[in-house]
C-alpha positions as CSV (number, residue, x, y, z in Angstrom):
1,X,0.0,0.0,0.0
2,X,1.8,3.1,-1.4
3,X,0.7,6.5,0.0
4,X,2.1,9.8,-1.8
5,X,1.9,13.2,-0.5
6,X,2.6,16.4,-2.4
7,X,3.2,19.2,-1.4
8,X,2.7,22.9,-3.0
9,X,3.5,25.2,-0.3
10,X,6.9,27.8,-0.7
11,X,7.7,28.1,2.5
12,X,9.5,25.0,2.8
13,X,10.2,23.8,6.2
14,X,8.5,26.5,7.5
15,X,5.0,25.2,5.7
16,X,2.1,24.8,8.5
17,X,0.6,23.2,4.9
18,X,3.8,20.7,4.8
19,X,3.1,19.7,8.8
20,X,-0.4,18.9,7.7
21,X,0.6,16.4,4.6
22,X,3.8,15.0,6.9
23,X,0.7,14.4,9.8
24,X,-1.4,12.3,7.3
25,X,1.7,10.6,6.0
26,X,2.0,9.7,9.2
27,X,-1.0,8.4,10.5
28,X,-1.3,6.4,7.1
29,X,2.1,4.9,8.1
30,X,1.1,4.1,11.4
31,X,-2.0,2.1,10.0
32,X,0.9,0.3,7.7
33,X,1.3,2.4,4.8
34,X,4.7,3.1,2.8
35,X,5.1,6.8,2.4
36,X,6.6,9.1,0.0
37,X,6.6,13.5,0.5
38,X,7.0,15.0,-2.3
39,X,7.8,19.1,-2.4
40,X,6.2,20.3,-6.1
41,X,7.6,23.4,-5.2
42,X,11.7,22.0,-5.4
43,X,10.6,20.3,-9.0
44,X,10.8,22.0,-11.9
45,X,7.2,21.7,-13.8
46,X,6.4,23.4,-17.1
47,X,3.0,25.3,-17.8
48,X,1.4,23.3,-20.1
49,X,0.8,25.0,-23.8
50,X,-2.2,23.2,-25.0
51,X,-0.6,21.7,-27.3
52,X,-2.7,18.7,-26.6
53,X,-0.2,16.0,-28.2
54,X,-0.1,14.1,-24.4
55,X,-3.9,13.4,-26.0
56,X,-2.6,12.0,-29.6
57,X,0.4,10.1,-27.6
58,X,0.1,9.8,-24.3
59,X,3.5,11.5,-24.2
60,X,4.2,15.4,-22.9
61,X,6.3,17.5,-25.3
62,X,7.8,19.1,-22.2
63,X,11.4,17.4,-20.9
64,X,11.4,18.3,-17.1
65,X,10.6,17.0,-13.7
66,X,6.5,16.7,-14.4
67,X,7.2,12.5,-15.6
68,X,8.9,11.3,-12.7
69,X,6.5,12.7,-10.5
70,X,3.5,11.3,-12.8
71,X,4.8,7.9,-12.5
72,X,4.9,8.1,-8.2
73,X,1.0,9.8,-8.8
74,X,0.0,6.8,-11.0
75,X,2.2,4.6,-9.0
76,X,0.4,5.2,-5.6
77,X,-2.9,3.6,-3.9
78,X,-3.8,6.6,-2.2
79,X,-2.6,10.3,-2.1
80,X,-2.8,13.5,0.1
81,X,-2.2,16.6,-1.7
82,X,-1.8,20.0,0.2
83,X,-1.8,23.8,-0.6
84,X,-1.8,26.8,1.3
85,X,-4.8,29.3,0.2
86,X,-3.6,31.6,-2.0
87,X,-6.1,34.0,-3.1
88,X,-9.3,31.5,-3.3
89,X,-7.5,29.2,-4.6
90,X,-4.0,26.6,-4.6
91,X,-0.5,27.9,-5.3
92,X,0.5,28.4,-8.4
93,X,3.1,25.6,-8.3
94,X,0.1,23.1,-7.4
95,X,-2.2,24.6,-10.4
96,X,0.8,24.5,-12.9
97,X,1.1,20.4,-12.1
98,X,-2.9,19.9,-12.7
99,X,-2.9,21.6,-16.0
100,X,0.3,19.3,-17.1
101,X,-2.6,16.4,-16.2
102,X,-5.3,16.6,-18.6
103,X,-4.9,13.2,-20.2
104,X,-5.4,11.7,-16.4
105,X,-9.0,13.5,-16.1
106,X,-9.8,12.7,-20.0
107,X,-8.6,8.6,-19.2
108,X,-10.1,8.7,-15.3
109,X,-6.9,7.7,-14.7
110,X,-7.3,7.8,-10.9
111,X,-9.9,5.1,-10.8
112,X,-9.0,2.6,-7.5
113,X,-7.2,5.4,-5.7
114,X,-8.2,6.8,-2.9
115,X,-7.3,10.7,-1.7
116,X,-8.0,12.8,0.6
117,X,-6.6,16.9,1.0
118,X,-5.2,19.1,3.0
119,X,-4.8,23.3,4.0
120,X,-4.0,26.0,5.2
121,X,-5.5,29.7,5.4
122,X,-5.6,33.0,7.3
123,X,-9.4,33.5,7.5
124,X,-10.5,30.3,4.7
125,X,-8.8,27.2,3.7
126,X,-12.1,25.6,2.6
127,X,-12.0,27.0,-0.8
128,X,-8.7,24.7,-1.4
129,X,-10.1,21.5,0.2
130,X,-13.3,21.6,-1.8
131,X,-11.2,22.6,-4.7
132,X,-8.7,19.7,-4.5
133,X,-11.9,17.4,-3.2
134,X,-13.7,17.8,-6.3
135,X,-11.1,17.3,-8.6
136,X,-9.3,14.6,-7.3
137,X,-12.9,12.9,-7.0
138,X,-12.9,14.0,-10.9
139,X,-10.2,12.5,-11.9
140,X,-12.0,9.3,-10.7
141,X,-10.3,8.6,-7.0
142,X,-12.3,8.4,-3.7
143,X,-12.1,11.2,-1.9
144,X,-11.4,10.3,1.9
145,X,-12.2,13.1,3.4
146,X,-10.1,16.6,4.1
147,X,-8.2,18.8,7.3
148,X,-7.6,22.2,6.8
149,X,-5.9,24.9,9.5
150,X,-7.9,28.5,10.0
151,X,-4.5,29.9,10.8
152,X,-5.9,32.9,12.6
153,X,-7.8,31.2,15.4
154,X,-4.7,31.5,16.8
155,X,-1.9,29.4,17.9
156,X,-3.9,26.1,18.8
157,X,-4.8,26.1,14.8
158,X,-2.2,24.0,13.3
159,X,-2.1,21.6,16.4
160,X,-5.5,20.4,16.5
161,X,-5.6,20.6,12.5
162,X,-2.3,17.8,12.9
163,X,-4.3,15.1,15.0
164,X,-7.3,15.5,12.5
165,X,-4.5,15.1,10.1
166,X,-3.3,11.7,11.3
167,X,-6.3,10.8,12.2
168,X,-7.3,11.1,8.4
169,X,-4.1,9.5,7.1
170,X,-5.0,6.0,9.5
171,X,-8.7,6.5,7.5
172,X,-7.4,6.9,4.4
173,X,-5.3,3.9,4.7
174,X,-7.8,2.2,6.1
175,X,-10.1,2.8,3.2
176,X,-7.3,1.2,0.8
177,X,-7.6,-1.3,2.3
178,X,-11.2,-2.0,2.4
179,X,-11.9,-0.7,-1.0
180,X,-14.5,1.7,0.6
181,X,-17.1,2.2,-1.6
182,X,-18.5,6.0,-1.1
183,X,-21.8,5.4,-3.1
184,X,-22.4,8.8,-3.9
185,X,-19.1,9.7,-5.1
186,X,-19.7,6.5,-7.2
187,X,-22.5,7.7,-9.2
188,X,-20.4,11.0,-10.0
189,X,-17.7,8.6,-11.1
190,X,-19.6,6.8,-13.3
191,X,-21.4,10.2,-15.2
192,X,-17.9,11.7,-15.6
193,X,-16.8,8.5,-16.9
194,X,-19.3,8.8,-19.7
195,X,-18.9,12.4,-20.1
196,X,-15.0,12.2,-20.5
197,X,-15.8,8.9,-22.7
198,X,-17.9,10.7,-25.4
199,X,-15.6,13.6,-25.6
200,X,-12.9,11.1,-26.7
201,X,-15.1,9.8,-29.0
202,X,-15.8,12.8,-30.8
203,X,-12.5,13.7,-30.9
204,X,-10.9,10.4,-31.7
205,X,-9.5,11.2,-35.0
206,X,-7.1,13.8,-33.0
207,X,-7.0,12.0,-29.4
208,X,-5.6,8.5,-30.9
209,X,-4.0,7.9,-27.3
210,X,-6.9,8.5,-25.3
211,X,-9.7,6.6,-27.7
212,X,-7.2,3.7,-27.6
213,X,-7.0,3.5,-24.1
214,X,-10.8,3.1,-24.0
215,X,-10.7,0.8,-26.9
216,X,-9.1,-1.4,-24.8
217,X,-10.8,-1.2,-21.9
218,X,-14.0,-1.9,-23.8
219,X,-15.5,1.6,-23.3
220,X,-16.5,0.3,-19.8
């Protein structure tokens, strides 16, 4: 059971978003995980330029650090991902790696994952939970569930956001291992798998990767 967390904070070792990931590393270790941290932020990730040929090949045009940390994503059973809030939203760093992903929401690539989220904010960290929530879930994972750390209630914030933290990383673990079945994150599963399935198909005479892959999986 392989258990990745990333990481898009700046601040380094400094991040209260970095103790929040390392927490529900932990807690899935504890519950017998093997774990990985990964800082996006030390990587160097391309923006993607819509070129769209990772749709005709399966391949990125770009040479840089974005493959080796695909393989660990696709690699892994389960995954945390954490940002600070930023302005309503992740860090930049975070947002550059999802756009370099679009074949893995067009192939639901993340189907028999499970994930779960995690943040930090002054006044709101919700916005970034339910923004990595709902697109994990729509690149076809499980969402576990998600902490986050209102980092002015003061300086009891981050430590009781860190036990909810590894208390989520023994639950996501635990879901692994069950194969949870979160029936009504199911149902969305199953209409974005059609939805992402007839976009391929009308696309297919320019997205030869992608209609391939569902070739062979039948279209199921």
């Amino acid at each position: 059971m392989k258990i990745l967390g990333i990481c898009a904070s700046p601040r380094g070792s400094k991040s209260a978003t970095l103790k929040l990931v390392e927490k529900v590393l932990e807690g899935a270790k504890a519950a017998g995980a093997e774990v990985e941290l990964v800082d996006v932020c030390k990587l160097n990730i391309e923006y993607c330029n819509a070129c769209q040929v990772c749709f005709q090949t399966g391949t990125c045009v770009h040479k840089d650090d974005f493959q080796g940390l695909y393989d660990k994503i696709m690699a892994a059973d389960g995954m945390v991902w954490g940002s600070p809030n930023y302005f309503h939203s992740v860090t930049a760093q975070m947002k550059t790696l999802i756009d370099r992903m679009a074949d893995a929401i067009h192939c639901q690539l993340f189907v028999g994952k499970y994930c779960c989220s995690v943040a930090t904010g002054g006044n709101n960290f919700d916005q970034v939970t339910t923004y990595l929530g709902a697109l994990l879930l729509n690149y076809g994972a499980f969402v576990s569930g998600s902490v986050g750390a209102r980092m002015a209630g003061g300086p009891a914030a981050l430590p009781d956001a860190e036990k909810k933290a590894f208390d989520l990383g023994k639950a996501l673990a635990g879901d692994i291992l069950s194969k949870r079945d979160y029936i009504e994150q199911r149902e969305m599963q199953e209409e974005n798998r059609k939805y992402f399935q007839n976009l391929v198909k009308m696309n297919k005479d320019n997205w030869e990767h992608e209609y391939e892959f569902w070739n062979r999986l039948n279209w199921n």
